[in-house]
N, C-alpha and C positions, 0 to 999 in steps of 0.2 A: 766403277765409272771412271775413263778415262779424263785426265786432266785438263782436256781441249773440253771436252762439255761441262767438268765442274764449272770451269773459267766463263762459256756462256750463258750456263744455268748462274753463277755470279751476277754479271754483267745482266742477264734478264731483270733478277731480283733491286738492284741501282734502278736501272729505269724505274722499276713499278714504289719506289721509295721516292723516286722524285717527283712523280704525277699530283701528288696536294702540293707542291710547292709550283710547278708545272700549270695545275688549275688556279690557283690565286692568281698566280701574278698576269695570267690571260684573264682573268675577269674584274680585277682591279689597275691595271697597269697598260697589256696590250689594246684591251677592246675600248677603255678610256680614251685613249692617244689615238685609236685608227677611226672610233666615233666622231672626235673632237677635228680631224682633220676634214671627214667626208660633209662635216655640218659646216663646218668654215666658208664652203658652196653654196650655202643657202642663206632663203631670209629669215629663218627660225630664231622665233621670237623668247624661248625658251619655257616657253608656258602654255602654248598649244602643238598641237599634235599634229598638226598641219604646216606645211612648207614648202616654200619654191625653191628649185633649181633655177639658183642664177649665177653658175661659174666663177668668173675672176671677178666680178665686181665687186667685192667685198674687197678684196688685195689691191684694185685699182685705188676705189676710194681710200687704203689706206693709205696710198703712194702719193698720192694728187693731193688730197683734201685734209689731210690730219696732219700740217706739219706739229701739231702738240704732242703728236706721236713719238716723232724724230728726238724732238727737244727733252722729251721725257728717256728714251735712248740714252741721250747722250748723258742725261744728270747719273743714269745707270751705271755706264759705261766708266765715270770719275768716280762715283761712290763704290764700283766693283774693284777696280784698280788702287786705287789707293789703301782702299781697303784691305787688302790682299798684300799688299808689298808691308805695310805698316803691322799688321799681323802678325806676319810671315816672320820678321826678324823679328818684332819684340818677344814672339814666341818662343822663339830660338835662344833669345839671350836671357828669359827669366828661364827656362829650361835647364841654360847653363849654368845660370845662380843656384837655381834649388838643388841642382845634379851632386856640386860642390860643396853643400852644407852639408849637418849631422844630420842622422836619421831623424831626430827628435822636429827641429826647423824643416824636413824636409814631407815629412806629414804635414804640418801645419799648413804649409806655402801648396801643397797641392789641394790640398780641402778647399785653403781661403781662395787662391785662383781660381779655380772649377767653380763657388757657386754662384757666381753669376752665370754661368751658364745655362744651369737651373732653373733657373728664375724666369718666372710669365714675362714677357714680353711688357705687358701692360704694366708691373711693378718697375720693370728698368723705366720705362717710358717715365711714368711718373716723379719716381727719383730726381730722373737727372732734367724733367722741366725744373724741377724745384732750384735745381743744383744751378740752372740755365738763369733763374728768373733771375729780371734787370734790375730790382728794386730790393730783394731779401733773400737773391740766391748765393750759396756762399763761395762762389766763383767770385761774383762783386764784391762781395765781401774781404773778399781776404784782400785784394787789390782793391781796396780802399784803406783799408788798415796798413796797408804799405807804401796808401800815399799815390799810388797809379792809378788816379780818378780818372784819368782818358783812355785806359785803358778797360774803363769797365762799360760793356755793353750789352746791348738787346740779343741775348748770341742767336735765338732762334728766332727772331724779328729782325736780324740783318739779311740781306739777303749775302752782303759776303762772306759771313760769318755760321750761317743758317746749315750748310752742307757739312761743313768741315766739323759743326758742332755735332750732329749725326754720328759721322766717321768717326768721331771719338767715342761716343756712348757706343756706336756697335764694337770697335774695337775693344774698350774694359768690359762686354759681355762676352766677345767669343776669344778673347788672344788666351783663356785658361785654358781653351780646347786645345788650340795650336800647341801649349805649354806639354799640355800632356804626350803629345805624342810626339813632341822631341826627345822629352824625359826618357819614355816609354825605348823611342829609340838607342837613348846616349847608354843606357844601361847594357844594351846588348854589346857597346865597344869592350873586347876585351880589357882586361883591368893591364894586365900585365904588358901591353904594349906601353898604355900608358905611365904606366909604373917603368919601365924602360925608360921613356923620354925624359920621365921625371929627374933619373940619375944622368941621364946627358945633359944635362942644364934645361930642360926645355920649362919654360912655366907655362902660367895657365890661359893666356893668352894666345904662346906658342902652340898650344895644346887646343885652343878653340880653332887657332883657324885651319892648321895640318893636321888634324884627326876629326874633330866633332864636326869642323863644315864639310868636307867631304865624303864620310860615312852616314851623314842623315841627311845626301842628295836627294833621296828617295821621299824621306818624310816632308821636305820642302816642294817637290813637287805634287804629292798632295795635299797641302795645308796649303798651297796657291790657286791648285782648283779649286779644291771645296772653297775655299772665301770669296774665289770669283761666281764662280754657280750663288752661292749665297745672294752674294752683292748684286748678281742681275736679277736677282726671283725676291729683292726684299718688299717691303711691303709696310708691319708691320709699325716699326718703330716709326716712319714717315708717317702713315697712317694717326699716330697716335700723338706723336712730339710736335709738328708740324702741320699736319693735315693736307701737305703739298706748297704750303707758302713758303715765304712771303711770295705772293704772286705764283708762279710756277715754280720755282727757283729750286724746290727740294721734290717736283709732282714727279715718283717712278710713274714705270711702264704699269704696275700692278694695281695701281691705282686709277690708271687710265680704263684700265680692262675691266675693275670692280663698278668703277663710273658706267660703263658703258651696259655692264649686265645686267645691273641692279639696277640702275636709276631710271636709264633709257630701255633698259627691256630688250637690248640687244645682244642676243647670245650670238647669233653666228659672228657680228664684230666683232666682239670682243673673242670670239673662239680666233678670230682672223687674227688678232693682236696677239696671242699664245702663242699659235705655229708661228710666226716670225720670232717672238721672240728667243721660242727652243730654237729656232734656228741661227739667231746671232748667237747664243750658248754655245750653240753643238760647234761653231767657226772658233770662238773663244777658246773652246776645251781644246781641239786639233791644235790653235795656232799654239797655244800655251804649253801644250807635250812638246812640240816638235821642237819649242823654243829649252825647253827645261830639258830635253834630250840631248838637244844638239851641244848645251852646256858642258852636261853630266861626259860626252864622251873626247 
């Protein structure tokens, strides 16, 4: 058999090995998403079988008539950015601490970061109301014992304080993520260049910002995605810490959508509310490369 047919008798056998991964992801994945747009058209109520074709008004009413739409947006929109930039470096810089210790501390520090990662949702949630509470949580606490009685508030009962407390609790669940795949990255920097700069004087400062920041361009630009994707699809922890207050103040888009399908019985809505919001994503991911690209070159 000549070497031109082994190579497409090859390349046949690839195709027919990618076909179950091929079929999944068309029956969990594509036909979801192409379903989910052609129903966003209709009035489908999500519980009968029966439904009108009624075009854009679904997308009208949500432009006109929802601005709690917008408002919920825009809470997305701070809780995905901030999130993401705050992340982004703490991850970088506890990465940089573990990278630097003994192997013995640097076991530990990747176990104890990561497991909150681990962890249900509903146990962080829990926690850190506790941690939150105005009267016996030990946030109040400690800034009572140090005498900062004005300092001590309703942090999930303020509305200025309600967001930013969120962004913390998500932040000490996922910045072990980010941690790891700085680590993951710093390990692949040659030893020996560093061990070079070492003997030119360079310390480890010099050493973070002329080798570690610029060889893990790569891992910063996705630990910035993924936290922004994260931070506009969250749900949960609002869900659970907040439930959307005080007032609107902390209400995502995911929560608007879960309202609208569940409560009200409005699937094709709230499908309406989905495709816009993959659509503010998929603008976010573009703007975010082009911006992390144009950096990196």
């Amino acid at each position: 058999m000549s070497i031109p047919a082994i190579a497409k008798r090859r390349g046949r056998l690839g195709y027919i090995f990618l076909l179950p991964s091929f079929i999944m992801l068309s029956l969990f994945l594509f036909y979801p998403v192409v379903n989910s747009l052609i129903m966003s058209f209709t009035d489908w109520s999500g519980f009968e079988g029966e439904f009108n074709w009624i075009g854009f008004d679904n997308y009208v009413h949500l432009l006109k008539n929802m601005p709690e739409y917008w408002e919920s947006i825009w809470v997305n929109l701070r809780f995905a950015f901030i999130s993401s930039v705050v992340q982004t470096i703490l991850g970088f810089l506890l990465a940089f601490v573990v990278y630097n210790l003994t192997k013995k501390w640097q076991k530990f520090y990747q176990i104890a970061l990561y497991v909150p990662v681990i962890l249900p949702a509903a146990a962080v949630a829990v926690m850190w109301v506790f941690i939150y509470d105005p009267n016996f949580g030990l946030i109040n606490r400690l800034l009572l014992a140090m005498g900062l009685d004005d300092w001590a508030l309703g942090w999930l009962g303020d509305p200025d304080t309600a967001l930013g407390s969120i962004i913390v609790t998500n932040t000490w669940r996922y910045v072990g993520f980010s941690m790891i795949l700085y680590y993951v990255a710093m390990l692949n920097i040659s030893r020996e260049v560093l061990e070079s700069s070492t003997i030119d004087g360079a310390g480890k400062f010099q050493q973070m910002v002329h080798f570690f920041l610029p060889l893990t361009r790569g891992i910063t630009e996705i630990n910035f995605l993924l936290s922004m994707i994260g931070g506009m699809k969250s749900f949960d922890l609002f869900y659970l810490m907040t439930g959307g207050g005080p007032g609107t103040t902390t209400q995502v888009v995911g929560m608007l959508i879960y309202r609208e399908a569940f409560q009200n019985f409005k699937f094709a809505s709230a499908l309406t509310m989905s495709v816009i919001l993959f659509l503010i994503i998929l603008i976010l991911t573009m703007i975010s490369r082009t911006l992390l690209k144009d950096r990196e070159s």
